[in-house]
N, C-alpha and C positions, 0 to 999 in steps of 0.2 A: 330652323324649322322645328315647331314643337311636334305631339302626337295630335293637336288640333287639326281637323281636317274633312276637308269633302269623303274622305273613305268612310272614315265614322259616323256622320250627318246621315250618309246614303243607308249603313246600315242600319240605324236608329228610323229612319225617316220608312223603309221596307218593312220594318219588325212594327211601325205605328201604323203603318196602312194597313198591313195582315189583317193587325189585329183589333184597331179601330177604325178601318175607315166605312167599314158598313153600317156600323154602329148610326145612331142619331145622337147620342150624348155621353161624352165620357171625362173622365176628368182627371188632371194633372197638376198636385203640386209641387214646381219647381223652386228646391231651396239651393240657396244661393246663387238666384237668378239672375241675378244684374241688373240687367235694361230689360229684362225679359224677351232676350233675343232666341231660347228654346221655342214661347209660344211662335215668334215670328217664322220659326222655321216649320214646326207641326201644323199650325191652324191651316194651311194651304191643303193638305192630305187627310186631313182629319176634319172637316169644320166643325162638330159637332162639339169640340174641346170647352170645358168647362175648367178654366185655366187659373189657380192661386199661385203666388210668388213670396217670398221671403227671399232676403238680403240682410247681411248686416248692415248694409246703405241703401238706405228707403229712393225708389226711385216712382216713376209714373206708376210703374206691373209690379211693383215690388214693395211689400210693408216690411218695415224695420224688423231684427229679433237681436235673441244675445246672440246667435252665435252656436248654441248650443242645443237649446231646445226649441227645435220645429213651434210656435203656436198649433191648440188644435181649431178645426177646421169648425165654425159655429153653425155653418149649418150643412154642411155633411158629417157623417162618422165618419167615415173611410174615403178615400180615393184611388180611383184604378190603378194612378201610377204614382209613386214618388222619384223625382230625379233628383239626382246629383249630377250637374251637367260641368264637366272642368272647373270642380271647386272646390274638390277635397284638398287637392294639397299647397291650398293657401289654410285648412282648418288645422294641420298638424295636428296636435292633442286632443283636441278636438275632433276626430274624425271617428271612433270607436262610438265616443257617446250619439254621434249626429246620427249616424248608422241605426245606434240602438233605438235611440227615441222617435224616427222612423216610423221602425217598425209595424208599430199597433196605428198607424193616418194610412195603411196600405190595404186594399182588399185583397194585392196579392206580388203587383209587379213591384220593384225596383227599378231603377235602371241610373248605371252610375260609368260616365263617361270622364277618363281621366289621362293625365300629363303621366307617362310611368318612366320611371327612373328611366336614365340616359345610360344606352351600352357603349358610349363611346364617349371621350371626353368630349368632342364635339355638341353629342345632345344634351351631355349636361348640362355646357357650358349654357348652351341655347334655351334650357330648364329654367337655370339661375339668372339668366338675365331675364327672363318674363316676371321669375319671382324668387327674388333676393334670400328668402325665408322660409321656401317652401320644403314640401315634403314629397317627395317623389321616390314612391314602392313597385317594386319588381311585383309582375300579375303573381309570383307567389306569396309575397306579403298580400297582394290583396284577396290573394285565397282566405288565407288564415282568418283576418278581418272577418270574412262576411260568413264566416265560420263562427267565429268567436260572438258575432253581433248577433248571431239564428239566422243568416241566411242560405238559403241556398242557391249556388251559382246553376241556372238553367243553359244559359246561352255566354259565349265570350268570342269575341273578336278582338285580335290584336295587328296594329297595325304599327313596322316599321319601319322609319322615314330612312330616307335613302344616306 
């Protein structure tokens, strides 16, 4: 069992309804989106989702990047949210810059949902086998992070698996 999960979904999905579901238009881009299975799960509670994607593997919701720098957004400046939705720690070395470059495509939110190191050999092991190469930090290493990147941490839920 990784930290993937219906707990996190619910609180992500409560924290987008708060605060965009009265809205008429808001807007989200998810990097390193995949299939674009973030929108799949938002657009239901929020319809108003104005939805961009990035991967480094171009899919239907998803245009290509390096890897490193977000594309900017041509025709918005900003967007209300940017996610990192379970995909930092396939970025390893990468995840400082991804963080920073961020930054200035947000009008204000982040939101970054992640695999965190295993407390027991068990989840690691269950870590390593999702992702052979990955990178998995204790919520104190990603204190620091989003520290070091200019963020500030408003809200944290931690959830762990049994």
């Amino acid at each position: 069992q990784s930290n993937h999960g219906s707990i996190h979904n619910h609180h992500l999905t409560q924290w987008v309804q708060g605060t965009f579901g009265a809205q008429q238009t808001w807007s989200l881009y998810d990097i390193g989106g995949g299939t674009g299975g973030l929108f799949s799960l938002l657009q239901p509670i929020a319809k108003g989702i104005n939805y961009r994607c990035v991967d480094v593997v171009a899919s239907e919701k998803c245009t290509k990047f390096d890897g490193e720098n977000p594309p900017p957004l041509k025709d918005l400046q900003k967007v209300d949210v940017v996610a990192f939705n379970y995909v930092l720690h396939h970025a390893g070395d990468q995840t400082l810059p991804l963080l920073r470059n961020a930054v200035p495509l947000t009008k204000g939110f982040m939101v970054v949902q992640e695999d965190l190191k295993g407390a027991t050999q068990l989840q690691a092991r269950h870590n390593y086998n999702h992702e052979w190469a990955g990178t998995f930090r204790g919520d104190r290493e990603w204190k620091l992070l989003f520290d070091v990147a200019g963020l500030d941490v408003v809200s944290s839920s931690f959830y762990e698996p049994d």
